[in-house]
N, C-alpha and C positions, 0 to 999 in steps of 0.2 A: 457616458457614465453619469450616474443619476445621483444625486446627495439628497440625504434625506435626514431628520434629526430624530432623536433616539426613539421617544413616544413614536413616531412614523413608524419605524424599523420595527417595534415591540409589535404594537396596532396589526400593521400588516407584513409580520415577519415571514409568512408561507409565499407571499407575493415574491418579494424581493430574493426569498431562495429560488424561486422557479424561474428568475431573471440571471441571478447567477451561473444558476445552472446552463443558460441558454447562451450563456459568456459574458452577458453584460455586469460587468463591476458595479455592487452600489455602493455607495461612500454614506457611512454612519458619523452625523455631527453633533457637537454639543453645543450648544451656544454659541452657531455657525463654523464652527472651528472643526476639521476632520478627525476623526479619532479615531474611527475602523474603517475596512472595506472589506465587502463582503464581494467574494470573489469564487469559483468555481474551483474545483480540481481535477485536475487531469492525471487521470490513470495511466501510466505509460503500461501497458500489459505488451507482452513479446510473445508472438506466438511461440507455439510450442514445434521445434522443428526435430521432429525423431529422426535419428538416422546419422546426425553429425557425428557421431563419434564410431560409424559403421568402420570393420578394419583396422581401428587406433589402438583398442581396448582388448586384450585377452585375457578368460575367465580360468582361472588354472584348473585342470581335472579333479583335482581334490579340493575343489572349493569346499565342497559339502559334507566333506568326510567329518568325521569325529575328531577333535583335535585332543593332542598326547595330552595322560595325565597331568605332568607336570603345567603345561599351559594351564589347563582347568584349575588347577590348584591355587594356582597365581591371580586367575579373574575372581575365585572363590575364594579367599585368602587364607588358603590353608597352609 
């Protein structure tokens, strides 16, 4: 973990993201005293698994149908 004081950090701030980035934590000081760290983030992304809900889920025959006046009426507020 690398400390570095602020003018450093400002100076050569593209540096210290590309270190970040690579995982290494860098510690931003003020008047040797810590104040920030600059640190990476991790994306948790999950893949995408199609098919888990294969079986579980049934789409009613009239999904697509027209729905009765009175429902329309109601979403339209007549």
């Amino acid at each position: 973990m690398e400390q570095v004081n602020i003018y450093e950090a400002k100076t050569h701030f593209s540096k210290y993201v590309e270190q970040a980035e690579s995982g290494q934590d860098v510690i931003i000081a003020r008047g040797g005293k810590q104040v920030a760290r600059l640190t990476s983030i991790e994306s948790k992304k999950n893949p995408i698994r199609f098919g888990v809900l294969k079986g579980r889920v049934q789409v009613s025959a009239d999904f697509d149908e027209t729905l009765p006046d009175e429902v329309l009426a109601g979403f339209e507020g007549r």
